[in-house]
C-alpha positions in Angstrom: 19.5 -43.9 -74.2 16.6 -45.6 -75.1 14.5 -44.0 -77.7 11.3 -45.4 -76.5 10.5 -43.4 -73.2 8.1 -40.8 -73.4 10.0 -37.7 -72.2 8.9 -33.9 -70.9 5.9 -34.6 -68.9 5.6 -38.1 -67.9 3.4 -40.7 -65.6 4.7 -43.2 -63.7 2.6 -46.6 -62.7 4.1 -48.6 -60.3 2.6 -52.0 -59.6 3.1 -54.8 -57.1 1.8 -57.6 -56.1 0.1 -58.0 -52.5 1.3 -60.5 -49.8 3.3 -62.3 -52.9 5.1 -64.3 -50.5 2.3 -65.9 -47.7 0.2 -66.5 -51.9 3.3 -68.7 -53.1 2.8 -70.7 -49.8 -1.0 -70.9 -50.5 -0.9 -71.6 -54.4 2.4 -74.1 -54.3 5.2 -73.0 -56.8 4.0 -74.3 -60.0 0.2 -72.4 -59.5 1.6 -69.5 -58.1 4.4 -69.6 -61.3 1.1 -69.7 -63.5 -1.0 -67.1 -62.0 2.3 -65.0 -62.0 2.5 -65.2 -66.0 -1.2 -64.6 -66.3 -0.9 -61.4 -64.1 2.5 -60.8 -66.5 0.4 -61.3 -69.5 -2.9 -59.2 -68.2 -1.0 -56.1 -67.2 1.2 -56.1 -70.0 -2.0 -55.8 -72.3 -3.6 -53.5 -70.8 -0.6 -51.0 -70.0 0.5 -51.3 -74.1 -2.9 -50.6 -74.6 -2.8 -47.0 -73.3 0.4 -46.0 -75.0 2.4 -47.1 -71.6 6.6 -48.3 -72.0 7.7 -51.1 -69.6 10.5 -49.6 -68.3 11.5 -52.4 -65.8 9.7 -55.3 -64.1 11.8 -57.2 -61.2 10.3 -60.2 -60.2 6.4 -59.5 -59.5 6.5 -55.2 -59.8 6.1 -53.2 -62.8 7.6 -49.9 -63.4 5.6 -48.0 -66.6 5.7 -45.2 -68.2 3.1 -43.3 -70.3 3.2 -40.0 -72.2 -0.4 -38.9 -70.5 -1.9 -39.1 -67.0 -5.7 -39.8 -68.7 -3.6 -42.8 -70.3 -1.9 -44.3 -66.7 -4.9 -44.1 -65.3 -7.0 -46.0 -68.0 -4.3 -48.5 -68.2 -4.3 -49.1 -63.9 -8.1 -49.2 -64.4 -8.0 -51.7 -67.3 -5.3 -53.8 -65.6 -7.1 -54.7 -62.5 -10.5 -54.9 -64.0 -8.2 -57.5 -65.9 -7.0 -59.2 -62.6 -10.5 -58.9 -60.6 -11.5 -62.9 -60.9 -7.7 -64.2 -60.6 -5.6 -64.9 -57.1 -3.4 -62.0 -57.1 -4.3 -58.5 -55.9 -2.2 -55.7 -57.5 -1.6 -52.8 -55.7 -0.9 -49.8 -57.9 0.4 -45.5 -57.7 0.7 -43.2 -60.5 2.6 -40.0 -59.7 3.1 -37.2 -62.5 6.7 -35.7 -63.1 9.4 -33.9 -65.3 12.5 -36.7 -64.8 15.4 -37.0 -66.6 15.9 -39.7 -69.2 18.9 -41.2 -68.7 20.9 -43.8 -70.5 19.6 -46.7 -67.5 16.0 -45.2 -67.8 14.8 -42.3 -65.9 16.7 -40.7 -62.9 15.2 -38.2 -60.3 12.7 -37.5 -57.3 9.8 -38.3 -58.9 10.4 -42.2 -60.1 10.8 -42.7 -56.1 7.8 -40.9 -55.2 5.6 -42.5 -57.3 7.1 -46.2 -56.1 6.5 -44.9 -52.8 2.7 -44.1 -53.4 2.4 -47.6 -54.8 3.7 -49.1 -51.7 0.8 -47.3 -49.7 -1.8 -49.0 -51.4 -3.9 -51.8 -50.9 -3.9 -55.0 -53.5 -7.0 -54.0 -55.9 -6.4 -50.2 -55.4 -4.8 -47.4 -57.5 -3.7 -44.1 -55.6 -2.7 -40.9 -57.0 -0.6 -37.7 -56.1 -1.7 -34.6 -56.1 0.0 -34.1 -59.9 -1.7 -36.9 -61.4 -5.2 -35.8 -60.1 -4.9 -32.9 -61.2 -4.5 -34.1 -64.3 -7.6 -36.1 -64.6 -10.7 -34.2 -65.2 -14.2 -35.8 -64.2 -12.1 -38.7 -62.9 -14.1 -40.3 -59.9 -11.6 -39.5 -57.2 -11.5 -40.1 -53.9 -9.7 -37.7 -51.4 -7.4 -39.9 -48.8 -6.2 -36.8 -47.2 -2.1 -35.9 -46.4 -0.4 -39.1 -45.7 3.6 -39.1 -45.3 6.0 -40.9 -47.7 8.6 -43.2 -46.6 12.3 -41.4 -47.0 10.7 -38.2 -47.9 9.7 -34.9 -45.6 6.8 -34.0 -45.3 3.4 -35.3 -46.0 1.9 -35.3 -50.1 -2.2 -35.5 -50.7 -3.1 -38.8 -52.0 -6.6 -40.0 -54.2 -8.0 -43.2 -54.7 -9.1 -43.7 -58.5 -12.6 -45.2 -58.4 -14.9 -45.3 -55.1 -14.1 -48.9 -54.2 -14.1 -49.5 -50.3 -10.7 -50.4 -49.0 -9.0 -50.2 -45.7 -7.5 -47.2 -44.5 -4.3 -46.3 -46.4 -1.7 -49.0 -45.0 1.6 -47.7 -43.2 4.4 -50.0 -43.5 6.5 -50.8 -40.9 10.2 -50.1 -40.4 12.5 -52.2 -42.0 16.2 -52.0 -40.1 17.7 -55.0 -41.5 21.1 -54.6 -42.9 21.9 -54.7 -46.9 24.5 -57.4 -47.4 27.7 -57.1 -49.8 26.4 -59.9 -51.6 23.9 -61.4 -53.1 21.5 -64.6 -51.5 22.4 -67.8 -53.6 20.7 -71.2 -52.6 18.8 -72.3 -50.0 15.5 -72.2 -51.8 13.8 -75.2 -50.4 14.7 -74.4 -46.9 13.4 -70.6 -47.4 10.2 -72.2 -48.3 10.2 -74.9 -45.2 10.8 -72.0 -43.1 8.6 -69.6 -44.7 5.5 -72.2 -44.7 6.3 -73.1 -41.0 6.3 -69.4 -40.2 3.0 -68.4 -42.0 1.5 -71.7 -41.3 1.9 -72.4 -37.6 2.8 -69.1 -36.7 5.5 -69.4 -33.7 6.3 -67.0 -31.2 9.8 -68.0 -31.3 11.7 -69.1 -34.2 14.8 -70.2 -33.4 17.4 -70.9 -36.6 20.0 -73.4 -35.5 22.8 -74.8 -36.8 27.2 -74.9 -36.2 29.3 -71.9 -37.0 29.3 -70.7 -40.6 26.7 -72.6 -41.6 24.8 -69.5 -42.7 22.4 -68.9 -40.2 22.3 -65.1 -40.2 22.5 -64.6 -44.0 20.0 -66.9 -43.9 17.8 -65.1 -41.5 18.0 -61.7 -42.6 17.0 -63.0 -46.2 13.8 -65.0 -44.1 12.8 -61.8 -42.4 13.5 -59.2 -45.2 10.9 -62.0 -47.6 8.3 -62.1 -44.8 8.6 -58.0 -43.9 5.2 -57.4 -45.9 3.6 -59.4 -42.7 5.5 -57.3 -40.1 2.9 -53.7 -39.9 4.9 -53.2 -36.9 8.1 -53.3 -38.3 11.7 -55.6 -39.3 13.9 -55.0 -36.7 17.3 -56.9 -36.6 19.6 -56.7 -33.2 22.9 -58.4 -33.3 24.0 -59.8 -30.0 27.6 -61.4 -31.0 29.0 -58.6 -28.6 27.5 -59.4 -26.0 28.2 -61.4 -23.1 26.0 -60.5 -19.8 22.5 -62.0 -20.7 21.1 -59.0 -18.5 21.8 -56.2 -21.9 19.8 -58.5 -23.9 16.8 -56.6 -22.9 18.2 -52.9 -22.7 19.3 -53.5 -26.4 16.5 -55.2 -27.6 14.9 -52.1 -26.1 17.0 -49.4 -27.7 16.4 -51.3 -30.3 12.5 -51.1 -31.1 12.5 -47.9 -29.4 11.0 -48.8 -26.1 10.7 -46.4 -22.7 12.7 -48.9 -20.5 14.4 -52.0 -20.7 11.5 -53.9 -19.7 9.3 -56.7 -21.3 5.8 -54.5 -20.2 7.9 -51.7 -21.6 8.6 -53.0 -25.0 5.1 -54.4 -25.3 3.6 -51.3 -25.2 6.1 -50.4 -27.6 5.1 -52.7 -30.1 1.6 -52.8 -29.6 -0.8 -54.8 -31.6 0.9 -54.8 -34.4 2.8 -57.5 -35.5 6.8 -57.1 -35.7 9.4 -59.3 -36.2 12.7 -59.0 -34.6 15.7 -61.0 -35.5 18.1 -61.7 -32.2 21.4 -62.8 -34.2 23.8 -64.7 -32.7 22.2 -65.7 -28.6 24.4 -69.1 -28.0 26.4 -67.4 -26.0 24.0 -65.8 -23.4 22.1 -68.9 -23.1 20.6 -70.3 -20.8 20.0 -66.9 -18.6 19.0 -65.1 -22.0 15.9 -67.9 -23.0 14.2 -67.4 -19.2 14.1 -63.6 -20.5 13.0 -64.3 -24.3 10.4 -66.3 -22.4 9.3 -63.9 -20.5 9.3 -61.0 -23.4 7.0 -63.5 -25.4 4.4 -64.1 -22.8 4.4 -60.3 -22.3 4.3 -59.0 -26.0 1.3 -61.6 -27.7 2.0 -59.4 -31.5 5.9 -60.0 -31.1 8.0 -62.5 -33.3 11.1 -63.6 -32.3 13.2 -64.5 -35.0 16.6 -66.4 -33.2 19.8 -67.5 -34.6 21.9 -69.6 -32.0 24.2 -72.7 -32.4 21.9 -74.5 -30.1 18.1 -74.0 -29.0 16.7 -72.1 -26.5 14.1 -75.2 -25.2 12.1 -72.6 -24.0 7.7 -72.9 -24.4 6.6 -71.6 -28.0 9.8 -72.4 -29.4 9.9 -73.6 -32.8 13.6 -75.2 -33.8 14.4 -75.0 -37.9 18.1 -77.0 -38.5 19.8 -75.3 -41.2 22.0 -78.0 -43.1 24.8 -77.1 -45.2 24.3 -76.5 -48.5 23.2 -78.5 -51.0 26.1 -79.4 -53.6 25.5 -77.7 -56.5 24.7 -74.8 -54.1 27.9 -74.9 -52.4 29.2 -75.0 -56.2 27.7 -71.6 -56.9 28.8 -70.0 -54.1 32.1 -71.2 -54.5 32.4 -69.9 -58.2 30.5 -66.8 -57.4 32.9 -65.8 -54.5 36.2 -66.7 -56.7 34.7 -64.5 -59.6 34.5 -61.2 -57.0 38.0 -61.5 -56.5 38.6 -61.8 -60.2 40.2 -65.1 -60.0 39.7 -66.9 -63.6 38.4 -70.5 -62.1 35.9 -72.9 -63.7 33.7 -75.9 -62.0 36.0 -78.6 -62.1 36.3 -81.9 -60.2 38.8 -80.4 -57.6 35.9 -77.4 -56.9 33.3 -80.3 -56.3 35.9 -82.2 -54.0 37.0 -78.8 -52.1 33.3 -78.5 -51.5 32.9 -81.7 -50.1 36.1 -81.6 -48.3 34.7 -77.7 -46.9 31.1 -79.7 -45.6 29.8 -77.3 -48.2 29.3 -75.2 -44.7 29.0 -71.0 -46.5 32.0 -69.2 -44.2 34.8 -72.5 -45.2 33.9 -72.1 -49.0 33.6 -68.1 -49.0 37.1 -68.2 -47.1 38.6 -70.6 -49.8 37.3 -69.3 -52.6 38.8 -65.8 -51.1 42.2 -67.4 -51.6 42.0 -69.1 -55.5 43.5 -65.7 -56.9 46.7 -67.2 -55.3 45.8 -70.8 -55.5 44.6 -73.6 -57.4 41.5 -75.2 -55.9 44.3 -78.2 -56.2 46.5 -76.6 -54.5 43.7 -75.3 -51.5 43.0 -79.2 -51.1 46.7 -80.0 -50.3 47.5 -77.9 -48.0 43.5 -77.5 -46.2 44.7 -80.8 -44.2 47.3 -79.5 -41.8 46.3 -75.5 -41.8 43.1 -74.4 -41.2 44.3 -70.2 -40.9 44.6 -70.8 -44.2 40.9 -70.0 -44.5 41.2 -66.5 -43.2 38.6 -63.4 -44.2 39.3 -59.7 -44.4 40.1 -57.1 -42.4 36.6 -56.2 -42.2 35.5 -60.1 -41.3 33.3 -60.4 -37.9 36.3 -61.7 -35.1 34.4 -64.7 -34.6 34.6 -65.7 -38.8 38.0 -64.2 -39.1 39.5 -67.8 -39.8 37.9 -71.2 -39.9 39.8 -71.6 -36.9 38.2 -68.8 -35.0 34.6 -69.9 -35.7 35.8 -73.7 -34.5 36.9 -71.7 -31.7 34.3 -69.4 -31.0 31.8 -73.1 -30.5 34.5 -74.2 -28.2 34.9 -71.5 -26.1 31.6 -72.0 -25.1 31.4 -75.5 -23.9 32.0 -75.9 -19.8 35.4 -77.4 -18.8 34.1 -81.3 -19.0 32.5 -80.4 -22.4 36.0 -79.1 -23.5 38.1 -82.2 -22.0 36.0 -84.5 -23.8 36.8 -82.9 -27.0 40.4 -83.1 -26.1 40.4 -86.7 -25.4 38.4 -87.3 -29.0 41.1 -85.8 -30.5 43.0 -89.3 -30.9 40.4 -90.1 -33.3 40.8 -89.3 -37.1 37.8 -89.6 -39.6 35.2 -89.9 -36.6 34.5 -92.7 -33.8 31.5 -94.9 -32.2 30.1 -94.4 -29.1 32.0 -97.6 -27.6 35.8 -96.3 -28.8 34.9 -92.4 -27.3 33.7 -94.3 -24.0 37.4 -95.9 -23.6 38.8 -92.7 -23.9 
């Protein structure tokens, strides 16, 4: 237990920085790494100041602690004077509670309420609850009136601390994405392609493409989840894997957002003017009946982004295609060693890992697959035998069908293509390592 944290009767400042993601996209990495260690630096000093306890700090958000509520409030006051001629806007809460000090830090009700009071603010403005006001005699206070909580009943009385003008409390929009197993390793540099183009040229449609297992949802959902801060309307994610009559695209995208009917006017009204981004996962296989209605849902809904993963693009108007490659190799590295350690195989980065990689296209479903097996064999032994069986590579029993095996995602890509499509595949087959143009045409 740490013997730092103030105990009994204790105030909790949440801080976090606004729009972080669209301001690394302004600034550029190395500025916007700068500015982030001033900010660092600034709040730090003025938090310690006031008697306040870091208790965590995860990437741009403080979490602090102080043995007063006169003392938070000083210290939120002091820290974005502090930050008032810099590029980044702090938004900040302090809620006032009796939580339990655990070994980990504090546990209870109260160190999610006052994060939750944080998110509600604005960057440059410090809200209280009702506790901490109460607290604070001859504080200039502004009354915001009841405002509800995310994941809590009921609606709490909120202040502003100091009579700055700012909007009207903001009320974020609902994030249904779904919390992978795992972690998000790589990709950096194509977060940030995709992230610029998104914030820069703002398209309607966003279509991620790329072959089976290359990613494309994982990626996606990490996309969305960094950009939900733009969304007031809302993150909404709707898989479509299922599906195979292009006409349920809309009644699901419908149930989805919560729209009337299964209409484009319908789920317009629904979203309204604020902006919310929904990510269609997996559409390759209701194309090309399922891009004449995305086209018609965009040109219907003007504060709508469609967010699209599909093994080939929709060619629709307002569409704007982002490739995603495989991954780069000392990503494909990572993820390799990362997946073998969860099943508590005991293997290092050796020259055969590197060449499995290679040998895998470094695509993320062929090297989570393989590193699935090292607990039973060598990455040696997974080159050897990669060449003649490819259901070697097979997931769990809780895999999606279409990733169950390498084979099944191969599959899955060839299942769509017409008869003509297919028979040409079949008649490449006599090819090993690849062809030209001029021996394919003999066959």
């Amino acid at each position: 237990m740490r013997s730092d944290l103030p105990s009994g009767t204790v105030t909790f400042l949440f801080t976090d920085i606004e729009g972080s993601t669209r301001l690394l996209h302004t600034l550029g990495p190395e500025d916007y790494a700068e500015a982030l260690a001033v900010h660092r630096a600034l709040l730090r000093s003025a938090f310690a100041g006031q008697g306040g306890v870091e208790v965590d700090t995860q990437g741009d958000a403080f979490f602090v602690a102080f043995p007063t509520a006169p003392g938070a409030a000083a210290a939120a006051i002091a820290g974005q004077d502090a930050l008032s001629d810099g590029p980044i806007r702090v938004r900040m809460g302090l809620h006032t509670g009796a939580p339990t000090l655990a070994a980990e830090g504090y546990v209870g009700v109260d160190v999610h309420r006052g994060a939750r009071v944080a998110a509600l603010a604005h960057g440059g403005q410090v809200l209280l609850s009702a506790t901490t006001a109460a607290l604070l005699d001859g504080a200039d206070l502004l009354d915001l009136g009841s405002h509800r909580l995310k994941d809590f009943d009921g609606a709490i009385r909120l202040y502003q601390l100091g009579a700055e003008k700012h909007p009207p409390i903001r009320t974020p929009g609902t994030v249904l994405l779904p919390t992978p197993a795992t972690s998000f390793l790589g990709r950096e540099r194509e977060l940030f392609e995709a992230i610029s183009v998104l914030l820069g040229r703002d398209p309607r449609v966003f279509t991620i493409v790329g072959p089976g297992g290359t990613g494309k949802t994982r990626f996606a959902l990490e996309l969305v989840r960094l950009l939900s801060e733009e969304a007031e309307g809302g993150s909404i994610f709707v898989p479509l894997a299922a599906l195979r009559d292009p006409g349920l695209v809309l009644p699901t995208l419908a149930e989805a957002v919560g729209a009337e009917a299964a209409s484009p006017e319908s789920i317009a009204v629904r979203v309204g003017a604020k902006r919310t981004h929904v990510l269609l996962d997996n559409l390759e296989q209701l194309l090309p009946d399922a891009a004449r209605t995305i086209a018609g849902l965009v040109e219907a809904a003007p504060e709508l982004r469609l967010i699209l993963t599909s093994r080939e693009p929709l060619r629709i108007a307002g569409e704007t295609e982002f490739d995603l490659p495989p991954l780069a190799p000392d990503e494909a590295v990572s993820l390799f060693l990362a997946t073998a350690e969860r099943v508590r195989a005991n293997i290092s980065h050796t020259v055969a890992v590197d060449r499995l990689c290679e040998r895998l296209d470094r695509l993320p479903l062929a090297l989570e697959l393989a590193a699935a097996r090292t607990k039973l064999l060598s990455p040696e032994a997974l080159l050897a035998r990669l060449g003649a069986r490819l259901d070697l590579l097979r997931g769990g029993r809780d895999a999606d069908p279409r990733h169950a095996t390498l084979a099944a995602t191969i599959a899955w890509s060839y299942d769509l293509l017409d008869p003509d499509e297919q028979q040409l595949f079949k008649d490449l087959a006599v090819f090993r390592g690849g062809c030209t143009l001029e021996s394919a045409q003999e066959v």
